[in-house]
MIDO-649363 format. One record per residue (C-alpha): residue number from 1; residue in three letters; chain; x negated, y, z negated. Coordinates in Angstrom, 3 decimals. Each point is the difference from the previous one (the first is absolute). Example, Ala and Ser with C-alpha at 12.3 -4.5 7.8 and 13.67 -1.06 7.14 Angstrom:
<atoms>
@num:1, residuo:ALA, cadena:A, xx:-12.300, yy:-4.500, zz:-7.800 $
@num:2, residuo:SER, cadena:A, xx:-1.370, yy:3.440, zz:0.660 $
</atoms>
This chain:
<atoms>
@num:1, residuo:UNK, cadena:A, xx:-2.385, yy:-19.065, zz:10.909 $
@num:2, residuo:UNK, cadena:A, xx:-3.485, yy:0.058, zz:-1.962 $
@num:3, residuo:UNK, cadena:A, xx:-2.688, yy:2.276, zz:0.512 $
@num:4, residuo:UNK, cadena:A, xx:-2.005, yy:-0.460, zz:-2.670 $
@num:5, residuo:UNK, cadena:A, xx:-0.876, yy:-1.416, zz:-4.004 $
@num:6, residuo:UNK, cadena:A, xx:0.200, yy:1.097, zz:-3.334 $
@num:7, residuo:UNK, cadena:A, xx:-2.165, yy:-1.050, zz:-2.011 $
@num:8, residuo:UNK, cadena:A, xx:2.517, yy:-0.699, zz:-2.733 $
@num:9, residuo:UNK, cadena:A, xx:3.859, yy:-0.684, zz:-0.002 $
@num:10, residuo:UNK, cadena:A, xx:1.767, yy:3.123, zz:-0.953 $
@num:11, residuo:UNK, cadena:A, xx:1.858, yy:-0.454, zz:-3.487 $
@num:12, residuo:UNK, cadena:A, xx:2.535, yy:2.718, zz:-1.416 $
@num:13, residuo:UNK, cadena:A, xx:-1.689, yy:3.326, zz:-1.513 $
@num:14, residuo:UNK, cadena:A, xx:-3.747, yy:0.896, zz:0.372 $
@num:15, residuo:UNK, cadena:A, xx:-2.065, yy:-1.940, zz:2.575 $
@num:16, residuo:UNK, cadena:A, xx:-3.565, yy:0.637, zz:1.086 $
@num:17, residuo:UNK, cadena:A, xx:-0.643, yy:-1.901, zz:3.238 $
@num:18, residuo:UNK, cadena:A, xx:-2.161, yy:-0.037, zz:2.721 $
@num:19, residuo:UNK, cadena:A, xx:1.007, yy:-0.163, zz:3.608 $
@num:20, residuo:UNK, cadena:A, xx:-1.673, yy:-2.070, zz:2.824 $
@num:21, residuo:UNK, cadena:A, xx:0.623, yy:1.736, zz:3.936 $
@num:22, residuo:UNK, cadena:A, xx:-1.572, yy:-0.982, zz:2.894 $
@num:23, residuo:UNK, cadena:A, xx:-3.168, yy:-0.304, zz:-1.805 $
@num:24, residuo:UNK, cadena:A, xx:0.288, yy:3.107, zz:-2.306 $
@num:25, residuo:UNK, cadena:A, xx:0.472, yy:-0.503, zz:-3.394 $
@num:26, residuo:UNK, cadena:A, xx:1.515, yy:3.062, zz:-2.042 $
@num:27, residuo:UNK, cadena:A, xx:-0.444, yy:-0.443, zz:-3.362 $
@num:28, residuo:UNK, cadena:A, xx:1.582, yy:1.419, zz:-3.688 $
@num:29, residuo:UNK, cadena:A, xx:3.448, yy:0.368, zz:1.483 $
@num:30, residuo:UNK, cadena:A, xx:2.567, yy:0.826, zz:-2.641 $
@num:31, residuo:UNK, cadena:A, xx:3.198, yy:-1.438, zz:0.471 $
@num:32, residuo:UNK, cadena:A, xx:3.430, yy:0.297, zz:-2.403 $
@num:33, residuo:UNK, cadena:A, xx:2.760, yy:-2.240, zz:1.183 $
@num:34, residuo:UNK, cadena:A, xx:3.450, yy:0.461, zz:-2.099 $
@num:35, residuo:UNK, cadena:A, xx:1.631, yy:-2.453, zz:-1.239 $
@num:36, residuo:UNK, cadena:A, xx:3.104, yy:-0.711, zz:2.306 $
@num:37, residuo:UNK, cadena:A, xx:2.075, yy:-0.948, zz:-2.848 $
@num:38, residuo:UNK, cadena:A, xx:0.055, yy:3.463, zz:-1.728 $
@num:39, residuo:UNK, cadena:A, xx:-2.317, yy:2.248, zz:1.485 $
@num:40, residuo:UNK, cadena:A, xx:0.635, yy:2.699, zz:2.451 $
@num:41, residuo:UNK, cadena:A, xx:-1.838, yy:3.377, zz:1.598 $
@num:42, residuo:UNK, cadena:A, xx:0.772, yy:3.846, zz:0.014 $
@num:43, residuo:UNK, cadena:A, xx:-1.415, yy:3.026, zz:0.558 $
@num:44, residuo:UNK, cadena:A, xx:-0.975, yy:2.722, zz:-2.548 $
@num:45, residuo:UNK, cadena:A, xx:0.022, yy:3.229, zz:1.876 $
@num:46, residuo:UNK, cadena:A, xx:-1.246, yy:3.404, zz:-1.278 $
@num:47, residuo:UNK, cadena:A, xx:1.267, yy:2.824, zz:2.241 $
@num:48, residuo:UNK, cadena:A, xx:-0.753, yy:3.529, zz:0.965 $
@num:49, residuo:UNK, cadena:A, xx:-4.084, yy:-0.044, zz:-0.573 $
@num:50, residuo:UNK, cadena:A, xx:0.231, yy:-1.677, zz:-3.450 $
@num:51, residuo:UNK, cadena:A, xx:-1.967, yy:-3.438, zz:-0.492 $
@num:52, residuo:UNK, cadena:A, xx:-1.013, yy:-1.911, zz:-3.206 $
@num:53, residuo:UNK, cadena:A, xx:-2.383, yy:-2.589, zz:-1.490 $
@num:54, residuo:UNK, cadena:A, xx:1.023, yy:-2.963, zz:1.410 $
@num:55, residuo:UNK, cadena:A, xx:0.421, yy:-1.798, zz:-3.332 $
@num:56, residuo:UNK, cadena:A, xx:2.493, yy:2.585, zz:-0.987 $
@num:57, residuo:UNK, cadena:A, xx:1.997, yy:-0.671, zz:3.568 $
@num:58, residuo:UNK, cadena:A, xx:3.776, yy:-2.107, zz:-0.125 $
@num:59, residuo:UNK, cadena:A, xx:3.021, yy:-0.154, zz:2.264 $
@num:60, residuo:UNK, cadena:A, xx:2.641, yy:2.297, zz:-1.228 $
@num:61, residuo:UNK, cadena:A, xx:2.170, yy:-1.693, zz:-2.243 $
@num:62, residuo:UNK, cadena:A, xx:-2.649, yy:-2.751, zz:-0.631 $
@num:63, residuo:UNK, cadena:A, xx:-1.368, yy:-0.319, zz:-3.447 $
@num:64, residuo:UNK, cadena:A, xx:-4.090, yy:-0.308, zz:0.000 $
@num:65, residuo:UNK, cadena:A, xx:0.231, yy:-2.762, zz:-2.373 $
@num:66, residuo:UNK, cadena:A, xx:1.963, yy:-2.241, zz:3.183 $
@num:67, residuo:UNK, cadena:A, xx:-2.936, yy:1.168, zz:2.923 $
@num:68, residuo:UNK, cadena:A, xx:-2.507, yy:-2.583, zz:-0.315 $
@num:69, residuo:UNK, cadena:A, xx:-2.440, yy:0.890, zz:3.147 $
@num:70, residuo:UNK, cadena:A, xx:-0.115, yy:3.200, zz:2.147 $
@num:71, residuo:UNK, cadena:A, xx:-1.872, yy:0.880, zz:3.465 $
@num:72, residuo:UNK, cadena:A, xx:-0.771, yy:3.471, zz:1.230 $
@num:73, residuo:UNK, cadena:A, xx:2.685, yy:0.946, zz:2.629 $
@num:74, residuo:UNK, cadena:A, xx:0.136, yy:1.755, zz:3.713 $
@num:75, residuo:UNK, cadena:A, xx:-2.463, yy:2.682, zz:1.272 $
@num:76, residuo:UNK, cadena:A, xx:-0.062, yy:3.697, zz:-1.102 $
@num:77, residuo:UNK, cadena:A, xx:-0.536, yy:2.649, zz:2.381 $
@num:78, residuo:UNK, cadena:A, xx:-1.254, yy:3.045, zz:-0.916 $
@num:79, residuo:UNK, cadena:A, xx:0.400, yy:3.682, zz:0.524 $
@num:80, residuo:UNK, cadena:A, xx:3.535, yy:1.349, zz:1.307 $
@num:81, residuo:UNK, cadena:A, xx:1.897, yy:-2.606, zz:-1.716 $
@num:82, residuo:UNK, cadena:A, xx:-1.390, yy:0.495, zz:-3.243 $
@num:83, residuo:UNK, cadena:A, xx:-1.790, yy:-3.338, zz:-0.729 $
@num:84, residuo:UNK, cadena:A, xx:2.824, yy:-1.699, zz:1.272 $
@num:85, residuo:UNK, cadena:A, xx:0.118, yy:-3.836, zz:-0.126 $
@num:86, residuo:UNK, cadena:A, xx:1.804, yy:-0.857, zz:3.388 $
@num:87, residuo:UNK, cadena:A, xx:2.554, yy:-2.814, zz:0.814 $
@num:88, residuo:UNK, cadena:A, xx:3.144, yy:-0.442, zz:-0.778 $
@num:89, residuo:UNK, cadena:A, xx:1.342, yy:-1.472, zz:-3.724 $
@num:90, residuo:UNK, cadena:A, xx:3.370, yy:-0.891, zz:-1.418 $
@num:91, residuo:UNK, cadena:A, xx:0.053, yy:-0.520, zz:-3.948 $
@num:92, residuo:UNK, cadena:A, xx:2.806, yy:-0.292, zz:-2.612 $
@num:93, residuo:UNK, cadena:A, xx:2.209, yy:1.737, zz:2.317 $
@num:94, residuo:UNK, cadena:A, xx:-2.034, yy:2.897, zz:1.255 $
@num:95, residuo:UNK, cadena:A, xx:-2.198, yy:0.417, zz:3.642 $
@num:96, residuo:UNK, cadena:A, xx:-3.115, yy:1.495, zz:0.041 $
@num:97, residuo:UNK, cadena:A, xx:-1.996, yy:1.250, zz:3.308 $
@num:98, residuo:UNK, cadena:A, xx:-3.560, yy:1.364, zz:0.390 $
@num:99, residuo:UNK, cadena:A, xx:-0.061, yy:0.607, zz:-3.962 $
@num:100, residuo:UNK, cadena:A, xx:3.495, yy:2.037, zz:-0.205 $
@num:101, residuo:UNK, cadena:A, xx:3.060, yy:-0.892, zz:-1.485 $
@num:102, residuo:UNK, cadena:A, xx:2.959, yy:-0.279, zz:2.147 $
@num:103, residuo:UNK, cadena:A, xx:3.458, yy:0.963, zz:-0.460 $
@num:104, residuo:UNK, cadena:A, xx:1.080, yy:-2.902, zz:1.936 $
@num:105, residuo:UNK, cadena:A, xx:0.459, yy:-1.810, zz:3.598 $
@num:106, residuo:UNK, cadena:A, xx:1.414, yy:3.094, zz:1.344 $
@num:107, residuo:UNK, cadena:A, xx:-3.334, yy:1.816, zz:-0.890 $
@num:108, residuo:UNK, cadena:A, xx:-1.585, yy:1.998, zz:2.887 $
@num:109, residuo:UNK, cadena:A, xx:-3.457, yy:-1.219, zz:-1.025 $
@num:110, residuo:UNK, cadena:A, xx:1.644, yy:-3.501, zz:1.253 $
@num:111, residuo:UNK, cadena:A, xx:-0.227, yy:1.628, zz:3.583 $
@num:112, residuo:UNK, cadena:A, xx:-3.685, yy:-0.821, zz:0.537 $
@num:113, residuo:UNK, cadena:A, xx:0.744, yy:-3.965, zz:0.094 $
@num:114, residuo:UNK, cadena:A, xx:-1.176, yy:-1.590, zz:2.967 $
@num:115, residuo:UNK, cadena:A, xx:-1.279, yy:-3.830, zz:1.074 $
@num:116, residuo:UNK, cadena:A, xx:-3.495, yy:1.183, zz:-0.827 $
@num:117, residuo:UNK, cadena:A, xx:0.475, yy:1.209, zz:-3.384 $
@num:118, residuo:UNK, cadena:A, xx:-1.627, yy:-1.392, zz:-2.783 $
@num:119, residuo:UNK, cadena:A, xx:1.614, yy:-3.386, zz:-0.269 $
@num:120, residuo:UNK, cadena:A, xx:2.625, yy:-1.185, zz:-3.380 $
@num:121, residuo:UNK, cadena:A, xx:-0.645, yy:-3.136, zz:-1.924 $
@num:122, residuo:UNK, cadena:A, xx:3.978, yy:-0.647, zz:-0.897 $
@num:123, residuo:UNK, cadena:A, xx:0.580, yy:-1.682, zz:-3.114 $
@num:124, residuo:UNK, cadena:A, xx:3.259, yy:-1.266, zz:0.680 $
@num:125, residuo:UNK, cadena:A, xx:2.824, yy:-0.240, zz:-2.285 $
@num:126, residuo:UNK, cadena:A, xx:0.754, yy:-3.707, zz:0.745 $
@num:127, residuo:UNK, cadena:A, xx:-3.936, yy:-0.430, zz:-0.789 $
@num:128, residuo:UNK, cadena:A, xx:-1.527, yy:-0.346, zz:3.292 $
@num:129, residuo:UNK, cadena:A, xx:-2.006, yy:2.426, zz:1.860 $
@num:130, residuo:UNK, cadena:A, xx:-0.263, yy:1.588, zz:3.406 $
@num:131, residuo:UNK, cadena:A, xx:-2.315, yy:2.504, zz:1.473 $
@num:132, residuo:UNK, cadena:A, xx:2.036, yy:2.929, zz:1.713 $
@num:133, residuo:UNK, cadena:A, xx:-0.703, yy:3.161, zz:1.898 $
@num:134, residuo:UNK, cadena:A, xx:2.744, yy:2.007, zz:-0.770 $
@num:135, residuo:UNK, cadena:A, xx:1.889, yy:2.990, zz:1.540 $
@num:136, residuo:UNK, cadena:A, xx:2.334, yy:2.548, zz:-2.456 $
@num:137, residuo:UNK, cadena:A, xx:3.254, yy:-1.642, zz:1.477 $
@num:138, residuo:UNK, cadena:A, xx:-1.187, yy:-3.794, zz:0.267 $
@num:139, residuo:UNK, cadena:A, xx:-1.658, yy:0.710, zz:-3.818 $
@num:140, residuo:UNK, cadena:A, xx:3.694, yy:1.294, zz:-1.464 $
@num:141, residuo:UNK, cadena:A, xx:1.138, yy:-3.423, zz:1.124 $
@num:142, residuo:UNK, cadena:A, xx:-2.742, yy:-2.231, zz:-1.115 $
@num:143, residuo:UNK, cadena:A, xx:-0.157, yy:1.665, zz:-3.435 $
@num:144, residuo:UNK, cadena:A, xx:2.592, yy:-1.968, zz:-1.873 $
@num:145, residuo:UNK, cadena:A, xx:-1.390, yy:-3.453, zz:0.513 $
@num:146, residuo:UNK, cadena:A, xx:-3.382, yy:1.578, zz:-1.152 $
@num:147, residuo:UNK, cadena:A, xx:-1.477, yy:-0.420, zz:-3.724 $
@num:148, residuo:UNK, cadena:A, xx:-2.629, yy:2.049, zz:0.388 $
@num:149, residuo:UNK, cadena:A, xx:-2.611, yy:1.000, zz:3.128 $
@num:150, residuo:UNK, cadena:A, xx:-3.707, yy:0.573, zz:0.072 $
@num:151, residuo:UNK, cadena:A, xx:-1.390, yy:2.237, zz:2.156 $
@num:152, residuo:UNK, cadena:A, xx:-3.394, yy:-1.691, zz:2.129 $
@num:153, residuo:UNK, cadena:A, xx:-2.478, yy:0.958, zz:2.506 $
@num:154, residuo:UNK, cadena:A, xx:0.012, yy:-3.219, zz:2.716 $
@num:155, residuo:UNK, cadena:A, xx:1.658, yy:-2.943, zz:0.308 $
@num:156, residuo:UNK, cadena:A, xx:-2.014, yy:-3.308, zz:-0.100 $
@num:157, residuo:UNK, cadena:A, xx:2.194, yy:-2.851, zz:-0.294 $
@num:158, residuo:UNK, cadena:A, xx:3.975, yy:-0.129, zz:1.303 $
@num:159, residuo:UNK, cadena:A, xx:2.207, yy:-2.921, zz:0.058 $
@num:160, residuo:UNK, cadena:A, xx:-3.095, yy:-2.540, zz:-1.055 $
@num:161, residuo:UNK, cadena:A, xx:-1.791, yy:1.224, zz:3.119 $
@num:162, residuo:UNK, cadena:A, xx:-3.595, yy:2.488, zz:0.071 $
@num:163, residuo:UNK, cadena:A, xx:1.280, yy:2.961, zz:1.856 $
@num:164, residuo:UNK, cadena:A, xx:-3.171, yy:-0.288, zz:1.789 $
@num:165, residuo:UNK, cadena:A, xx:-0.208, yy:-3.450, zz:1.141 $
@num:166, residuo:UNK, cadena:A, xx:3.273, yy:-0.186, zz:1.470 $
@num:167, residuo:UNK, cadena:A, xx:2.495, yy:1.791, zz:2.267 $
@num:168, residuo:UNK, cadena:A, xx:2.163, yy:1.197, zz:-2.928 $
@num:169, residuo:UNK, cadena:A, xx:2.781, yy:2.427, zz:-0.213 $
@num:170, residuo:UNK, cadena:A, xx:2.262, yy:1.560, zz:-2.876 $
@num:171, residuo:UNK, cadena:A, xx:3.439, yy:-1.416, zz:-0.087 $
@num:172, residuo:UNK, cadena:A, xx:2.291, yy:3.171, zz:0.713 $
@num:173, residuo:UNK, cadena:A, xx:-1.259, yy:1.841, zz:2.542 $
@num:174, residuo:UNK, cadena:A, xx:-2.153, yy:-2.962, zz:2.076 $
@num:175, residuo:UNK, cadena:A, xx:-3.152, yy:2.409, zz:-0.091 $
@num:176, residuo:UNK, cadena:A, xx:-3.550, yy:-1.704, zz:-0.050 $
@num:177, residuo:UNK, cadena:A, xx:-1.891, yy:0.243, zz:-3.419 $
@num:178, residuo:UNK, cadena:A, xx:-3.619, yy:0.365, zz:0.912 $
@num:179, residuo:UNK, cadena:A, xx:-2.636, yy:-1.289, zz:2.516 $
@num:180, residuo:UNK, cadena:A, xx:-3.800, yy:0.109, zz:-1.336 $
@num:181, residuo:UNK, cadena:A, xx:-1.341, yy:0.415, zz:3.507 $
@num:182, residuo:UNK, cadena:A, xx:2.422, yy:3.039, zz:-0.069 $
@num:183, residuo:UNK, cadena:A, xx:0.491, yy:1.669, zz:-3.018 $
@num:184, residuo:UNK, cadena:A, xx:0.695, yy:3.368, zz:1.066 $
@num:185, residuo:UNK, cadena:A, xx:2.939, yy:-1.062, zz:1.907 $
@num:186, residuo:UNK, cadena:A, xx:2.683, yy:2.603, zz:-0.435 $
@num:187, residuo:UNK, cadena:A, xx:2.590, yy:-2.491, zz:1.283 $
@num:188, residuo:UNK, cadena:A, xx:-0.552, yy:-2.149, zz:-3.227 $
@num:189, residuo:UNK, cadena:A, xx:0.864, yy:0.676, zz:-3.161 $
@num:190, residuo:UNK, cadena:A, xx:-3.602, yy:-0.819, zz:-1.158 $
@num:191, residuo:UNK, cadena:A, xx:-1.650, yy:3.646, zz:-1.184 $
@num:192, residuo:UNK, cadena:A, xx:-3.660, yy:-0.129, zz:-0.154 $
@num:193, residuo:UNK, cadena:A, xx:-0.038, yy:3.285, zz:-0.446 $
@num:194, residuo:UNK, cadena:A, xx:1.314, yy:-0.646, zz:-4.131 $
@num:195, residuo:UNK, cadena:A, xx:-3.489, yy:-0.286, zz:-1.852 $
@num:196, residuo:UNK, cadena:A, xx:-1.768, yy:1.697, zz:2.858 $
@num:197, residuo:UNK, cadena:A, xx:-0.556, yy:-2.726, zz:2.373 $
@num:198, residuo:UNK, cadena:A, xx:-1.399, yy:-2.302, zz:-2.073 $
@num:199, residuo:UNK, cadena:A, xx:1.896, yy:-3.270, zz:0.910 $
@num:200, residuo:UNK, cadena:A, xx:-3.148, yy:-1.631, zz:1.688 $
@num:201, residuo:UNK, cadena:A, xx:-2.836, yy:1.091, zz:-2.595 $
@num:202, residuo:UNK, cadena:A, xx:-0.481, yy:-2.236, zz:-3.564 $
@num:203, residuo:UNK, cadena:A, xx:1.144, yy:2.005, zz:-2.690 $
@num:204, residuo:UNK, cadena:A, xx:0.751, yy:-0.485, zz:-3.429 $
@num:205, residuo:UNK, cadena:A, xx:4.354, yy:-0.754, zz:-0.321 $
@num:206, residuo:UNK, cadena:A, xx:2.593, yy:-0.735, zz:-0.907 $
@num:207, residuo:UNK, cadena:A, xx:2.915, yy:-1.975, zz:0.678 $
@num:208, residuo:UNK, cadena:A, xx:3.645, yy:-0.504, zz:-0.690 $
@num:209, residuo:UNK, cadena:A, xx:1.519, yy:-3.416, zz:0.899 $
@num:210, residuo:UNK, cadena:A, xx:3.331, yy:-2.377, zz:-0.618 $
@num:211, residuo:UNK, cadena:A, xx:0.459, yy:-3.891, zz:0.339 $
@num:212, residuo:UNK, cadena:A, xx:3.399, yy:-1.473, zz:1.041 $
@num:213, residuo:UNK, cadena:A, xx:0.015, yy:-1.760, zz:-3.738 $
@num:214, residuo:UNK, cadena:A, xx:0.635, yy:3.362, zz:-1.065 $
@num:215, residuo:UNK, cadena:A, xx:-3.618, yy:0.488, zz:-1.853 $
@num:216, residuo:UNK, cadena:A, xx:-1.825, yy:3.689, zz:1.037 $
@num:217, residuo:UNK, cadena:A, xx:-4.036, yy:0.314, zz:0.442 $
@num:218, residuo:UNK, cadena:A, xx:-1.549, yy:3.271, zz:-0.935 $
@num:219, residuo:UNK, cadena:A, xx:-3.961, yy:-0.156, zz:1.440 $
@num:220, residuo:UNK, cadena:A, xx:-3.070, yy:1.857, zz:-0.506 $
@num:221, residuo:UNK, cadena:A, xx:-2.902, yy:-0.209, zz:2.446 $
@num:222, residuo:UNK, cadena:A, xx:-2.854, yy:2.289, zz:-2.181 $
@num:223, residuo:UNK, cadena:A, xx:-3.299, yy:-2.272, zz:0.368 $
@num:224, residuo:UNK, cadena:A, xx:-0.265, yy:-0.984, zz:4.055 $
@num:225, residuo:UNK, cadena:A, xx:2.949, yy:2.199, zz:1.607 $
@num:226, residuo:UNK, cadena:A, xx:1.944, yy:-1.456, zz:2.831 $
@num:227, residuo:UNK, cadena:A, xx:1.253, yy:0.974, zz:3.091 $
@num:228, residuo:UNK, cadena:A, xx:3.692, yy:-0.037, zz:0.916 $
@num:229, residuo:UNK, cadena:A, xx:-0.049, yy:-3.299, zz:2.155 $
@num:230, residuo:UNK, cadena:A, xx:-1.729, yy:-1.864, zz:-2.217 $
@num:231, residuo:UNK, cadena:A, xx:2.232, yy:1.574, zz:-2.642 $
@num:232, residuo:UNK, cadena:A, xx:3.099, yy:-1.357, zz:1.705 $
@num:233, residuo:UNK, cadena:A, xx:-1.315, yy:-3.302, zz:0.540 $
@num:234, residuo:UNK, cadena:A, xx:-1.111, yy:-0.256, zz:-3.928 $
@num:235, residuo:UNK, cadena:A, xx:4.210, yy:0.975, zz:-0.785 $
@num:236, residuo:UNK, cadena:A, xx:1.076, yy:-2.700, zz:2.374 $
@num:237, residuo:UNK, cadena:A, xx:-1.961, yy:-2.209, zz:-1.222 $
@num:238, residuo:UNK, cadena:A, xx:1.124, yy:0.722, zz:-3.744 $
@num:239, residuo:UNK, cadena:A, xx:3.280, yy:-1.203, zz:1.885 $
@num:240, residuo:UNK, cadena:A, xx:1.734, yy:3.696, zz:-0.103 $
@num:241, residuo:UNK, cadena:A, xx:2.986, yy:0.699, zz:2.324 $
@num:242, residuo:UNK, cadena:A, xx:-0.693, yy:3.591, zz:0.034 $
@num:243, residuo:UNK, cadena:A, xx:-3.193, yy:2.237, zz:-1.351 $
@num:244, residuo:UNK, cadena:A, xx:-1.093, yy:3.494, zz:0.514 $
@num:245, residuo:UNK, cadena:A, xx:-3.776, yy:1.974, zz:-0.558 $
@num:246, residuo:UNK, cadena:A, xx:0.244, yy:2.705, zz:-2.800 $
@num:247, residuo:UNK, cadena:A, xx:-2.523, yy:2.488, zz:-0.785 $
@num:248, residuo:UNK, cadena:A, xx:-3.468, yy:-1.184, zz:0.123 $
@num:249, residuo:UNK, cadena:A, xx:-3.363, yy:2.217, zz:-0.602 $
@num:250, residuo:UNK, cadena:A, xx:-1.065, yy:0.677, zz:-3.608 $
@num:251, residuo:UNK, cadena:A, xx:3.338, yy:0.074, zz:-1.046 $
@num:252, residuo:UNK, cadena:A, xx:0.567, yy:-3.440, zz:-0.333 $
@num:253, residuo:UNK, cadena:A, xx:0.910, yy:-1.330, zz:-3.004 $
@num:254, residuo:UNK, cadena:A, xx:2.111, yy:-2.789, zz:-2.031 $
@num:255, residuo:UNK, cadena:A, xx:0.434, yy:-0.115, zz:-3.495 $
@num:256, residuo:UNK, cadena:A, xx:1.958, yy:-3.151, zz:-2.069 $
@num:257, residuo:UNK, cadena:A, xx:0.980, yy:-0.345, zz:-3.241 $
@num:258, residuo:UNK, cadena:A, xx:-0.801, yy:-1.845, zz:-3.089 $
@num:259, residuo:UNK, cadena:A, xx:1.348, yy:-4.108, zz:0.479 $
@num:260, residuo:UNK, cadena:A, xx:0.298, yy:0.137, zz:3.713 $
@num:261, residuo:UNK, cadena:A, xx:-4.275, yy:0.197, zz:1.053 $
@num:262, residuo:UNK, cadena:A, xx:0.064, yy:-4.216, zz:-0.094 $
@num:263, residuo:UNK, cadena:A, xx:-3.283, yy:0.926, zz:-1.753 $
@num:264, residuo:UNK, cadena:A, xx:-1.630, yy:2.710, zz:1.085 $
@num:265, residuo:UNK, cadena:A, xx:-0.854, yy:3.249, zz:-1.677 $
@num:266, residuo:UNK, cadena:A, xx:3.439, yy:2.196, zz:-0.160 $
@num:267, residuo:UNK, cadena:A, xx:0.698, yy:3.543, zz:0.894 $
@num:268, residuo:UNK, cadena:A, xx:-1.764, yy:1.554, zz:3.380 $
@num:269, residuo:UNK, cadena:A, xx:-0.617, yy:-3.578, zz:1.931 $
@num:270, residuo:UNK, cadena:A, xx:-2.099, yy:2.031, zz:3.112 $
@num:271, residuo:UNK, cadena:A, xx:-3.539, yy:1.351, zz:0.276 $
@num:272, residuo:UNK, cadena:A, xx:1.341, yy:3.606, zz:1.085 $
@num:273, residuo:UNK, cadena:A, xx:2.946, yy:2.222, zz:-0.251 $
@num:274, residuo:UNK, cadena:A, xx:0.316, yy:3.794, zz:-0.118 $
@num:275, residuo:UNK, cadena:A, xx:1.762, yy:1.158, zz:-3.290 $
@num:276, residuo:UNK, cadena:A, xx:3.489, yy:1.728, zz:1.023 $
@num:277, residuo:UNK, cadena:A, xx:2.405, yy:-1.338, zz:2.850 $
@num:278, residuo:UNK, cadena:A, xx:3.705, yy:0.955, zz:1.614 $
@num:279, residuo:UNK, cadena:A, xx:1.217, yy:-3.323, zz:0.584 $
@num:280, residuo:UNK, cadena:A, xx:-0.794, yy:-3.762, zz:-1.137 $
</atoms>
């Protein structure tokens, strides 16, 4: 299935493309694709209200000098949960929820999990991916064949299909993804109400996305925005098997380092940013 056209192939590290769509072109769209050969994704997570300069942000146990690319993470909400970032996130050993630490799978915060939670980008520990809603006793299980798991706002592309084009459901409990003539259906695990019911409007984004070949694309929308259809239909047609929406707003933001930019200037690689994030 082909939606639309890039307007160049996509190579490994930084990309700057355009995309063709049903006669809209978006333009300046920043694109890092790993190398499948030795190049993988995690989260860094900053817990309990703290947040940092995105250049100064790793994975735990991951020295700075071996990150070569970063994106801004999931949504923050503010107020009673104390700038939390929200979503779920499993790193060198240790879960995180809704910016907290956890002491585990049999932690009470755990209790809230539900099919329209915000939705986890699994990072799988024989290297392919799945997207999962998760509840506290189906997560205890699933943990051990997990590397690592990034919390995300929607789901846009599962098993090589657009969640909105198709009749698609998750792969555990049979429950329908999304419907764009229906997004606030409760029955689905699709939760417009993450990013405050944005889903239909163009907005500046970004996304997460894997390939079956084993190669990860991190992308920045920050000069035309996008909306989530058109969104999903860009991943599938970067050939992903599964992709989810991030944050999106003025906090996007993707910086690469020195030797991976295929040319272009190094450091922040997007138009806009704010300064101090939770997650990326």
């Amino acid at each position: 299935m082909s939606y639309g056209s890039l307007s160049a192939s996509i190579v490994n590290h930084f990309n700057k493309v355009s995309y063709t769509l049903d006669g809209k072109t978006y333009k300046d769209i920043k694109i890092f694709k790993t190398d499948p050969k030795n190049e993988s994704i995690a989260p860094a997570v900053y817990v309990n209200g703290n947040k940092q300069r995105m250049e100064n942000m790793n994975p735990p146990g991951v020295s700075s000098s071996k990150v070569i690319a970063k994106i801004n993470g999931n949504p923050m909400e503010y107020g009673q949960y104390n700038d939390a970032f929200y979503g779920l996130y499993y790193v060198n050993s240790t879960l995180y929820m809704d910016g907290k630490q956890l002491s585990g799978t049999s932690d009470t915060a755990l209790n809230k999990l539900h099919h329209r939670y915000y939705p986890c980008f699994c990072v799988k520990t024989d290297g392919t991916v799945n997207i999962r809603w998760f509840t506290k006793d189906n997560l205890a299980t699933a943990l051990p064949y997990c590397n690592s798991i990034i919390g995300s706002a929607h789901p846009l592309v599962f098993n090589s299909m657009s969640v909105f084009e198709s009749v698609v459901k998750d792969d555990v409990e049979g429950i329908r993804i999304a419907d764009w003539s229906q997004l606030d259906n409760t029955d689905y695990h699709f939760n417009n109400g993450i990013c405050g019911g944005t889903a239909a409007y163009s907005a500046n984004r970004t996304f997460l996305g894997h390939k079956a070949d084993g190669s990860f694309f991190m992308v920045c929308f920050d000069v035309s925005g996008i909306d989530l259809r058109s969104g999903a239909k860009l991943m599938v047609d970067l050939g992903c098997d599964y992709a989810v929406s991030m944050d999106g707003g003025g906090a996007v933001k993707m910086r690469v380092a020195d030797n991976y930019t295929n040319g272009y200037p190094s450091g922040q690689m997007t138009s806009g940013g704010t300064e101090y994030y939770g997650t990326a």
